[in-house]
C-alpha positions as CSV (number, residue, x, y, z in Angstrom):
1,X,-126.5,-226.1,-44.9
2,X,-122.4,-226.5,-44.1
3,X,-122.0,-227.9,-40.8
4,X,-118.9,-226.8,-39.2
5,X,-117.2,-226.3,-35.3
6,X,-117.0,-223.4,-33.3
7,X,-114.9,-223.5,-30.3
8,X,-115.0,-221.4,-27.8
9,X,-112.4,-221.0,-24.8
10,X,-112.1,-219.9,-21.1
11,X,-114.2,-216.5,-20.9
12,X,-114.0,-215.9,-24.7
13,X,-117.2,-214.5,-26.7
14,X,-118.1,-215.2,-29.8
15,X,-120.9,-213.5,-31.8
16,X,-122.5,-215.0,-35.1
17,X,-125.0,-213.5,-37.5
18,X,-127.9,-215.6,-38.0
19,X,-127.8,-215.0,-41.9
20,X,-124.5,-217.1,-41.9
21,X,-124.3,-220.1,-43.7
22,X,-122.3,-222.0,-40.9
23,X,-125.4,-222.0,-38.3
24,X,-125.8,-225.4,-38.6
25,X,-122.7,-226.0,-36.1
26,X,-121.9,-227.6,-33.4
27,X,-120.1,-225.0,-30.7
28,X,-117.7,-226.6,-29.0
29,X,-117.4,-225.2,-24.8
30,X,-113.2,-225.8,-24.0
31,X,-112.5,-223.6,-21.3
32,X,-113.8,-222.2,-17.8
33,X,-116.6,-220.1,-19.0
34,X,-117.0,-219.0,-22.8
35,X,-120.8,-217.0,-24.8
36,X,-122.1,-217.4,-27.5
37,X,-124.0,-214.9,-29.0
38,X,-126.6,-215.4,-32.3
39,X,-127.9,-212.6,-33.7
40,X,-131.0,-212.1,-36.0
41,X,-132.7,-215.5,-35.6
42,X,-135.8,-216.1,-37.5
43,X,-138.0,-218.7,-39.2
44,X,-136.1,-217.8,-42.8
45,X,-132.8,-218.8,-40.4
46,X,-133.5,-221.9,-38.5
47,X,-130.6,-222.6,-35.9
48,X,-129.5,-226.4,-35.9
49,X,-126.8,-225.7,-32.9
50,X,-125.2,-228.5,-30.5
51,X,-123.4,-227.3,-27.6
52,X,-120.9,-229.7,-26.4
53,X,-118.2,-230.2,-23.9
54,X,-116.9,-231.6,-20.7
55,X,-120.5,-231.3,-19.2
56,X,-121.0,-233.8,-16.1
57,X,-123.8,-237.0,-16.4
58,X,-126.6,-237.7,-13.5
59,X,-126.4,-234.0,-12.7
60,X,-129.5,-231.9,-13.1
61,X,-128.1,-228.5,-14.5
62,X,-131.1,-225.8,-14.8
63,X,-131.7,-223.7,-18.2
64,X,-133.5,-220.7,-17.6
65,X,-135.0,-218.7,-20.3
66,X,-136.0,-215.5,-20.5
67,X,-138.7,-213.7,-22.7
68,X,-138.6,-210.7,-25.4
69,X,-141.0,-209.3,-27.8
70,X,-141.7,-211.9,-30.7
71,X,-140.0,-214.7,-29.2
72,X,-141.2,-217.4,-27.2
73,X,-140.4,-220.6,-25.4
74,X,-142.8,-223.4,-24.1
75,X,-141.1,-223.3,-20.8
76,X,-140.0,-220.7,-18.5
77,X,-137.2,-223.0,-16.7
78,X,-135.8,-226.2,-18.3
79,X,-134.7,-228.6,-15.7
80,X,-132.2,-231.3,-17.6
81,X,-130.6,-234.5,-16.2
82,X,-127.9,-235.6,-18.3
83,X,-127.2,-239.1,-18.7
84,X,-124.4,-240.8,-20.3
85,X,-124.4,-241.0,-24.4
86,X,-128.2,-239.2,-23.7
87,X,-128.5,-235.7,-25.6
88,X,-131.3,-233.4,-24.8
89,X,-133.2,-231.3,-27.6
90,X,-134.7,-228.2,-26.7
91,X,-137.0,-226.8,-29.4
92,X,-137.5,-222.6,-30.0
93,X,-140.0,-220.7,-31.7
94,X,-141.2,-216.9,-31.9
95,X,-144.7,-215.7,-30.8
96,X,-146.4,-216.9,-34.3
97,X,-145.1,-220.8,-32.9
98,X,-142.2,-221.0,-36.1
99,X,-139.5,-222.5,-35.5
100,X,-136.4,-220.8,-35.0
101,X,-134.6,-224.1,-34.3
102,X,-133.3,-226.6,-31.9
103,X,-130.6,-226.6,-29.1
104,X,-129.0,-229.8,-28.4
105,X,-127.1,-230.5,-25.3
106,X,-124.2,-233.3,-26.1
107,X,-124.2,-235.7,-23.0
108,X,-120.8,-236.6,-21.4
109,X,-120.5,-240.3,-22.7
110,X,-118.5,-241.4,-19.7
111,X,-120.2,-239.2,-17.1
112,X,-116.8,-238.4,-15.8
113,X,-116.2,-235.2,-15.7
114,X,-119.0,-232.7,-13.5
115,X,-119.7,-229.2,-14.2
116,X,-122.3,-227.0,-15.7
117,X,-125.1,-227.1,-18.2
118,X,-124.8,-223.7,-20.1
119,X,-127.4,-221.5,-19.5
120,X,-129.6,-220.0,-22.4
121,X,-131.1,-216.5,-22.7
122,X,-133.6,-215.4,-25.1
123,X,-133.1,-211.9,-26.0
124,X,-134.6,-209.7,-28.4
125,X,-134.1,-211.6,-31.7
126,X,-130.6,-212.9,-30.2
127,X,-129.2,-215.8,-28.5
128,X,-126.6,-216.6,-25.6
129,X,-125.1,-219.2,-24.3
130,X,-122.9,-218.9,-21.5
131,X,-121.2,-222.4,-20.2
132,X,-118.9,-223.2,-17.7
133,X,-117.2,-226.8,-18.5
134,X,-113.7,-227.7,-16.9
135,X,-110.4,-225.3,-17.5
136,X,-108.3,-226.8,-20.3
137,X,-104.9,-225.5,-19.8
138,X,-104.9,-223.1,-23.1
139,X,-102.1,-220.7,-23.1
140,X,-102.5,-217.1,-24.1
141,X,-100.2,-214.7,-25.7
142,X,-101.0,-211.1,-25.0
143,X,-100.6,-207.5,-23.2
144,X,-102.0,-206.9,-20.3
145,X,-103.9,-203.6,-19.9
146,X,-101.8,-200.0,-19.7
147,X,-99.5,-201.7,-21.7
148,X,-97.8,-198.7,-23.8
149,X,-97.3,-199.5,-27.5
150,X,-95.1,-197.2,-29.7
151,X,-96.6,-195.8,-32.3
152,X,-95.4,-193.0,-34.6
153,X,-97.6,-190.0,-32.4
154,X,-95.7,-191.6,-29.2
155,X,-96.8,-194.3,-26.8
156,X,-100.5,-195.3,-26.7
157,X,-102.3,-197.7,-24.2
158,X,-102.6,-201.1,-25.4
159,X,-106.4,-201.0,-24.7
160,X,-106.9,-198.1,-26.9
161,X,-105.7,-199.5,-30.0
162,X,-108.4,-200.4,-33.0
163,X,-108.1,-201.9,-36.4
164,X,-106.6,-199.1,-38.7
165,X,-104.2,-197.3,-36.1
166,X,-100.5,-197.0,-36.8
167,X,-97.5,-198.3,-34.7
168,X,-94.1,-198.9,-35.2
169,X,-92.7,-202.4,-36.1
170,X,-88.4,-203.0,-35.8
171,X,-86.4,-204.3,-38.1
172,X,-82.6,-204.4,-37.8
173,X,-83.4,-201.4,-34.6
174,X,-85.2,-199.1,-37.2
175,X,-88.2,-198.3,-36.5
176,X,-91.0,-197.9,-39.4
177,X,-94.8,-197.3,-39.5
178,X,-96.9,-200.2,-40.2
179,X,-101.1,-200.3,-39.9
180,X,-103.1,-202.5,-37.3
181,X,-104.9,-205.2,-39.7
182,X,-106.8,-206.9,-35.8
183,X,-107.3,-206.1,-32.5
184,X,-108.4,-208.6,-30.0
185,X,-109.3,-208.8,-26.4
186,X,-110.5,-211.3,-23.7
187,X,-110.6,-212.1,-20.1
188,X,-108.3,-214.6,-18.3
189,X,-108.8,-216.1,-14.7
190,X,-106.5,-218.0,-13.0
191,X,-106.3,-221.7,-12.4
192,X,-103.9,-222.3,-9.2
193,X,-104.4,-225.5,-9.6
194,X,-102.0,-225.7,-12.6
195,X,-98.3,-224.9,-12.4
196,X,-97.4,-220.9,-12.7
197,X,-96.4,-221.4,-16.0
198,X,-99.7,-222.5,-17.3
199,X,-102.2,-221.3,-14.7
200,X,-102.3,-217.9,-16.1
201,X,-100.8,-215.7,-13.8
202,X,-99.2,-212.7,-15.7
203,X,-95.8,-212.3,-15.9
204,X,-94.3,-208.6,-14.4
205,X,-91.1,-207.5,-15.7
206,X,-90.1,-205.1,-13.2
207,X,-88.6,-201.6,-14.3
208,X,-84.9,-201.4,-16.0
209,X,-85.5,-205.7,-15.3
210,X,-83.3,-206.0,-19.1
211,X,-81.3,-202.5,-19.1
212,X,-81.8,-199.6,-17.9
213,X,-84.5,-198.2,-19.2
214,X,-86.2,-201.5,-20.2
215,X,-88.4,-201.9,-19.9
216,X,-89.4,-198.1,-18.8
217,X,-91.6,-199.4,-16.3
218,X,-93.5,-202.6,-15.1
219,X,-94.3,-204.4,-17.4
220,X,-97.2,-207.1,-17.3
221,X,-98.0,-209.6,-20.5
222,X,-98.9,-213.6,-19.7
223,X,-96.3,-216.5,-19.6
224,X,-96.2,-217.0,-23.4
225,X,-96.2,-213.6,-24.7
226,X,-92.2,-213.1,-26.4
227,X,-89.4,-210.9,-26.1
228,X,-87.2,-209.7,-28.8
229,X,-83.6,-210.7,-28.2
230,X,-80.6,-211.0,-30.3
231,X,-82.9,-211.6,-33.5
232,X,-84.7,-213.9,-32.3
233,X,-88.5,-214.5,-29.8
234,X,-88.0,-216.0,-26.2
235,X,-91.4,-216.3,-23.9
236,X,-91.2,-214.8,-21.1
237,X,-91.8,-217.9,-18.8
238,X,-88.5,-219.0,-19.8
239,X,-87.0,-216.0,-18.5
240,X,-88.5,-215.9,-14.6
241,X,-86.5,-215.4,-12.1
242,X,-87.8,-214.8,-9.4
243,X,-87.0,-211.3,-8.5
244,X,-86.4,-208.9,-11.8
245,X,-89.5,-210.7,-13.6
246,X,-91.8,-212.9,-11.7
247,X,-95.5,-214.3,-11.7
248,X,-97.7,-212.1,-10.1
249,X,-99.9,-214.2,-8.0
250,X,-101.8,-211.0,-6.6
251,X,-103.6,-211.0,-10.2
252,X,-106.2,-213.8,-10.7
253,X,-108.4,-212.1,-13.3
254,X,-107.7,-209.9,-15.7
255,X,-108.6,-208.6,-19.3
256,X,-105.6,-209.1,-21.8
257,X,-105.2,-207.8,-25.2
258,X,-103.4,-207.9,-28.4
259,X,-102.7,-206.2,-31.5
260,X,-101.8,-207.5,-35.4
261,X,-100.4,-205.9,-37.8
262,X,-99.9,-207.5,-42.0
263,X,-97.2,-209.3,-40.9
264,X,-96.0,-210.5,-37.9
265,X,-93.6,-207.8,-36.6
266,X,-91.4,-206.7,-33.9
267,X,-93.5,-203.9,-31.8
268,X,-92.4,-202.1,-28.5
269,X,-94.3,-202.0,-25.3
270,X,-93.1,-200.4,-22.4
271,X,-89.5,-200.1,-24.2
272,X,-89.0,-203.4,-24.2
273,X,-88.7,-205.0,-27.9
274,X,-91.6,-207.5,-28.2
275,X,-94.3,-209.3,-30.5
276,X,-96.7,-208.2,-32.3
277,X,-100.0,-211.1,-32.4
278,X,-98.9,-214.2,-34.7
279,X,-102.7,-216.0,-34.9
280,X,-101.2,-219.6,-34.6
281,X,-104.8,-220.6,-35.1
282,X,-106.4,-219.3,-31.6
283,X,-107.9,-216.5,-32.7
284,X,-111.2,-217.5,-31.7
285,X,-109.8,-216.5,-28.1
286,X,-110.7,-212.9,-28.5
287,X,-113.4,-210.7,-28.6
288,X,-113.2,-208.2,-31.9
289,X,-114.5,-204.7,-31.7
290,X,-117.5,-204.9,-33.4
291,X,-121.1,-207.2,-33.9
292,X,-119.8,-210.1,-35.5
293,X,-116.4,-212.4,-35.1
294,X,-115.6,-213.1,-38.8
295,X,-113.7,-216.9,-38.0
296,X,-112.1,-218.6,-40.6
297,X,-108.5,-218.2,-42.6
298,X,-106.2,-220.2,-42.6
299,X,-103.7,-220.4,-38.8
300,X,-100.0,-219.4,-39.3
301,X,-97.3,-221.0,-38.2
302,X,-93.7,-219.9,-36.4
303,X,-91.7,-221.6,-38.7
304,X,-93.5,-220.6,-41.9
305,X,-94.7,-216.6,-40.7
306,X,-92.7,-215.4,-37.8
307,X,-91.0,-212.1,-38.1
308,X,-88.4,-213.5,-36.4
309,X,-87.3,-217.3,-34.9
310,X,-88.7,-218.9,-32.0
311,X,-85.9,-219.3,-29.4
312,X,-86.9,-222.1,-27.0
313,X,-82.9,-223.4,-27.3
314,X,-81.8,-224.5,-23.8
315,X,-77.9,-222.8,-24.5
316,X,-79.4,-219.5,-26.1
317,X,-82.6,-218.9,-23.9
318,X,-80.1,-219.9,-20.4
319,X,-77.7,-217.0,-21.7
320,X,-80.0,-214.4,-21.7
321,X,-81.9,-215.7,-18.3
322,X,-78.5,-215.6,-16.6
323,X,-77.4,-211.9,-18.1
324,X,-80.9,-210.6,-17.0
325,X,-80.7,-212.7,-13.6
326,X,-77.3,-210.7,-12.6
327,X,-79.1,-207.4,-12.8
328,X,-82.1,-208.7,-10.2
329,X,-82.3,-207.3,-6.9
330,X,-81.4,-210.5,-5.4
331,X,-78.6,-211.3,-7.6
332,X,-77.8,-214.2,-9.8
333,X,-80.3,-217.0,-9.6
334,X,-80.4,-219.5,-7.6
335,X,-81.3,-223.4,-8.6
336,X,-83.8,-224.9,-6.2
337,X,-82.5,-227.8,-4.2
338,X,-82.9,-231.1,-5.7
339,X,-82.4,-234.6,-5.1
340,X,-81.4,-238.2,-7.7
341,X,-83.2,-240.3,-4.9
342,X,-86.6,-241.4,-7.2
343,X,-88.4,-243.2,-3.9
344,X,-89.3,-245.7,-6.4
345,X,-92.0,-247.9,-5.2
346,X,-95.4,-250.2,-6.6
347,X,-99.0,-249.9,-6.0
348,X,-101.4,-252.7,-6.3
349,X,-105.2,-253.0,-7.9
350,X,-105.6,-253.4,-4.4
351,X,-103.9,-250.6,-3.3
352,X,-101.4,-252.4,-0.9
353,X,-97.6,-250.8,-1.5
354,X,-94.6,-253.1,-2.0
355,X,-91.1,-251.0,-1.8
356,X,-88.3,-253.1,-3.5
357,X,-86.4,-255.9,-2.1
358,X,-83.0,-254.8,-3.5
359,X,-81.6,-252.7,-5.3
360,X,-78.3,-253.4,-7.7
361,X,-76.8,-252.0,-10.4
362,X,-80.4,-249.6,-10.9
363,X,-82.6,-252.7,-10.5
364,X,-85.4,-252.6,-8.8
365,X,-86.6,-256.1,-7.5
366,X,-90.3,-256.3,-5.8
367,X,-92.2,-259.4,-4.6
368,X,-95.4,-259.5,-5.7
369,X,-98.5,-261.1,-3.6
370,X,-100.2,-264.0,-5.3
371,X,-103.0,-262.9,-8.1
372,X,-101.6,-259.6,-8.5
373,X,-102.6,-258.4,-12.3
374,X,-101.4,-255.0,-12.3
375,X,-99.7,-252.2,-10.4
376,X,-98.5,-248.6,-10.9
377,X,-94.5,-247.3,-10.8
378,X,-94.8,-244.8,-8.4
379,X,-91.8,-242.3,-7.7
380,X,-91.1,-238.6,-7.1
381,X,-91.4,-236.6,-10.1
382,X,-90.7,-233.0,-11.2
383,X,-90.6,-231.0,-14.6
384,X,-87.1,-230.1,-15.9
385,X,-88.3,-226.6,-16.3
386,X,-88.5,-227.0,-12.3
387,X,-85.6,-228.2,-11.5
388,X,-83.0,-226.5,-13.7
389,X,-84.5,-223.8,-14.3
390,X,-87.3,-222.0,-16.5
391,X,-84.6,-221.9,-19.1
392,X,-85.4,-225.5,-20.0
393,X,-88.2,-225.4,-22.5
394,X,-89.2,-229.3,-21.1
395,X,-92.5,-228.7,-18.8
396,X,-92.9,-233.0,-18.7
397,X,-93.4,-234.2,-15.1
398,X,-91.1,-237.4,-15.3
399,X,-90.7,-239.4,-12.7
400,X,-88.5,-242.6,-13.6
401,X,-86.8,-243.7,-17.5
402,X,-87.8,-247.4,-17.2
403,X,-86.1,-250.0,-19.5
404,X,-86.4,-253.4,-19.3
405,X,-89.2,-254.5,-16.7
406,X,-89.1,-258.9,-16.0
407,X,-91.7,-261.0,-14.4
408,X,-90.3,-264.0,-12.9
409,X,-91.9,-266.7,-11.1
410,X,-91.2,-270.3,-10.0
411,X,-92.2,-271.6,-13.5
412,X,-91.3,-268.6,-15.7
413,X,-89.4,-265.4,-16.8
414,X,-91.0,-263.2,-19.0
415,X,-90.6,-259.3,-20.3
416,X,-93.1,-256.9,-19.6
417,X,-93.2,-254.5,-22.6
418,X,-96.3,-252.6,-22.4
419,X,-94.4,-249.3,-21.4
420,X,-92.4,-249.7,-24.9
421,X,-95.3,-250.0,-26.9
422,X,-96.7,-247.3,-29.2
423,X,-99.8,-247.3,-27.4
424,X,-99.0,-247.4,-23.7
425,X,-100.8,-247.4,-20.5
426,X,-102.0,-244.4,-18.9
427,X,-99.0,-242.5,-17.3
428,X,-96.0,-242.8,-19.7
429,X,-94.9,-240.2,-21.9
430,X,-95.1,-241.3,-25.4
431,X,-91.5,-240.9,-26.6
432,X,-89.6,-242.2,-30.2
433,X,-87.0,-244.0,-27.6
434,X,-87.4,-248.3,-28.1
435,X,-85.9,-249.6,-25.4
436,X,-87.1,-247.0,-22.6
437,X,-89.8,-244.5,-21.3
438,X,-90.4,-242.1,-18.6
439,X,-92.9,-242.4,-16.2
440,X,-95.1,-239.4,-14.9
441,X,-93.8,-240.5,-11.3
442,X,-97.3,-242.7,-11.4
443,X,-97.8,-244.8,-14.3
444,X,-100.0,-248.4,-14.6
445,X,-98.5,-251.7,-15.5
446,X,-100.6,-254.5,-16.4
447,X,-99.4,-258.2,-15.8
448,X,-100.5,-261.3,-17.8
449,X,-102.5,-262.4,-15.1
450,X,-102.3,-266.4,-15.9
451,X,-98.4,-265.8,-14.7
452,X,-99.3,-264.5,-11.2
453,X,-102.6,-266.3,-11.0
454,X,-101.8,-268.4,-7.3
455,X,-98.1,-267.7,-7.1
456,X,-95.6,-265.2,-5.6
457,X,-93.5,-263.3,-8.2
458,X,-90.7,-260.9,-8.4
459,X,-91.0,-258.0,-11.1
460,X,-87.6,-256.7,-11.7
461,X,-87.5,-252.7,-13.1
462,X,-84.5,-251.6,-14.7
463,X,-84.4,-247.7,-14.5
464,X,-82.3,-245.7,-16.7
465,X,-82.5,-242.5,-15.5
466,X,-84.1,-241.0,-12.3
467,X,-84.5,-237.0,-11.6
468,X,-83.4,-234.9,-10.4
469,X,-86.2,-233.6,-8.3
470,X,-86.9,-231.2,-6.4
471,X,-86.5,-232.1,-2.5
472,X,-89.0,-232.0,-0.9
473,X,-88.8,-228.6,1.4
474,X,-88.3,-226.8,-1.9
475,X,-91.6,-226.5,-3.5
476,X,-92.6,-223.9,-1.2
477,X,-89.5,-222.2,-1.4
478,X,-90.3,-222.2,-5.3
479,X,-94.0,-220.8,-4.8
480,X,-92.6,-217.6,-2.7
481,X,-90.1,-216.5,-4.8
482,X,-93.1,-216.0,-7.2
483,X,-95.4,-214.8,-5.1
């Protein structure tokens, strides 16, 4: 039997026959929460199924089990300690003792990371699993619900759409009739933890936000979702400002929703020109209408299947940002207040913190305390898409562009290039640059210890670039503009 992957993001369901011949899989938890549904299990279909992801070790997690006719299990509750590079096997049978198969929980082999076991319900002849590992960041493109789609009897909620309806797709402004092939829905909660741009917060156009008129009223789709301008997609994030179209923060959880037709087209929602779903390869995101997910085909590509380009050009995407921004209540937009000055400092193993000596010519000189075998460049850092605006398709935090970085002792000067290697310590951006990197404003920086080993040194940091940040009393000046 084929053995393949299934993964399964934040609050996503997938259901899977029994009968298929990918059972023997291993389902793969990404997100916050995700099920998994199997349906007609039975001794002629023996499930071989591990369930993997960022689960925590030395945690006891509980299973719990419930019963249905024909279908046993030896235990009521499952109590299960994970341990690092440990997997636990739970067996299942049915009333007559055959086996329906195992279950296989995939240990976390570092034991870094705690969350939940999944929990497991026996149902019927059907299985679920319902997990909740760590958030992974995934983006999602899609309406939120009331969302009214043009089709060729008139506007029609998103939410009421199916596989086999008609709406209008755009090309060159006229409008033709073109049939739904998909239609896909799934839940999305928030993570404030993340920046607004990928925490999930929808984005609200406001009414007449682009013209008047358009969109015809609010209008609500997440960060990545596009908008058709001057032949070509921009995402919305890139067009926040603030005031006309914002991040609602007083939406945490929500159901979003999208719709595809043969090709990827050019739809209208609200009267605004926008995209109809391009399945990049995340279709496994939605629940289908229907028993069973059918997953598989191959993922398309922007470049390759796009009805139109992606526009993530700083020039182009700025343009239309700045004509929108001029129609906004508030007026044109405003830059948040930044600052050059990179508070560039070190961090020992130990944790002690050495600002530099001197500064010349974007030199950084620090004296090291004897035996010191590494420390971290530590700085402020901010994402261009911060501090120039959300025109600037560069979400990076950068702190400092290092160059050359010299140890020099009593007996020695030697270059410190671990930061310009391919493989580089945790907290620089990998980059094709050779002489240079940026930082993540907190980056490690091992030292050959036999050159420090009993003697004071004096690292010496060359810095090529630095910001600009935001200062600091504008953060929260940031937030409440898209509150």
């Amino acid at each position: 039997m084929a053995t393949s992957t299934i993964t399964i993001p934040s609050n996503q369901t997938v259901t899977f026959d029994a009968t298929s011949s990918t059972l023997n899989s291993i389902i793969n938890f990404t997100g916050t929460s995700g099920n998994l549904e199997l349906t007609n299990l039975s001794a002629s279909n023996p499930l071989a199924l591990t369930i993997t992801g960022n689960f925590g070790a030395d945690i006891s997690n509980v299973l719990t089990f419930g019963t249905a006719d024909n279908v046993s299990v030896s235990n009521s509750t499952v109590t299960v300690t994970a341990k690092p590079n440990q997997n636990t096997i739970i067996n299942l049978a049915d009333a007559n003792n055959n086996a329906l198969g195992t279950i296989t929980l995939a240990g976390d082999p570092w034991g870094l990371i705690p969350a939940s076991f999944p929990n497991a319900t026996i149902k019927g002849m059907s299985f679920r699993v319902i997990a909740t590992p760590r958030n992974d960041g995934s983006v999602t493109v899609c309406f939120l619900a009331d969302s009214m789609i043009a089709t060729p009897k008139g506007a029609v909620a998103v939410q009421d759409l199916h596989a086999g309806d008609e709406v209008l797709t755009y090309v060159d402004g006229k409008a033709s009739v073109s049939t739904l092939s998909w239609a896909g829905m799934a839940h999305c909660t928030v993570n404030p933890t993340l920046p607004d741009d990928m925490a999930g917060y929808p984005v609200r156009i406001v009414k007449n936000a682009i013209a008047d008129g358009v969109p015809y009223k609010d209008m609500l789709l997440t960060a990545e979702h596009c908008l058709f301008f001057n032949g070509m997609f921009v995402p919305a994030r890139m067009l926040v400002n603030g005031s006309s179209i914002f991040y609602d923060k007083s939406i945490t959880s929500y159901t979003y929703y999208h719709i595809e037709t043969p090709d990827h087209a050019v739809i209208m929602a609200d009267g605004m020109l926008t995209e109809s779903y391009l399945d990049t390869g995340n279709r496994r995101s939605f629940t289908q209408k229907g028993n069973v997910i059918q997953l598989g085909g191959a993922a398309k590509s922007w470049q390759a299947d796009a009805a139109a380009p992606l526009c993530v050009d700083w020039d182009a995407a700025k343009a239309i940002f700045t004509q929108i921004a001029v129609r906004a209540p508030q007026g044109a937009y405003t830059a948040p207040r930044t600052t050059h000055a990179p508070e560039l400092h070190l961090v020992t193993e130990r944790g002690a913190t050495i600002w530099p000596a001197n500064c010349k010519n974007d030199t950084y000189n620090f004296i090291l305390p004897a035996n010191t075998q590494a420390v971290r460049i530590v700085s402020r850092a901010s994402r261009p898409a911060d501090v120039i605006g959300p025109f600037v398709d560069d979400r990076r935090t950068l702190g400092v562009a290092v160059a050359e970085i010299n140890l020099l002792s009593a007996a020695k000067h030697q270059a410190i290039t671990a930061h310009l290697q391919a493989e580089k310590p945790e907290g620089w951006h990998a980059t094709d640059w050779t002489d240079c990197a940026w930082t993540n404003g907190n980056a490690a920086l091992p030292l050959p210890a036999q050159d420090t080993q009993g003697a004071i040194c004096m690292l010496s940091v060359k810095i090529r670039a630095a910001g600009p940040y935001l200062a600091d009393d504008t953060a929260q000046d940031v937030a409440a503009k898209t509150a």
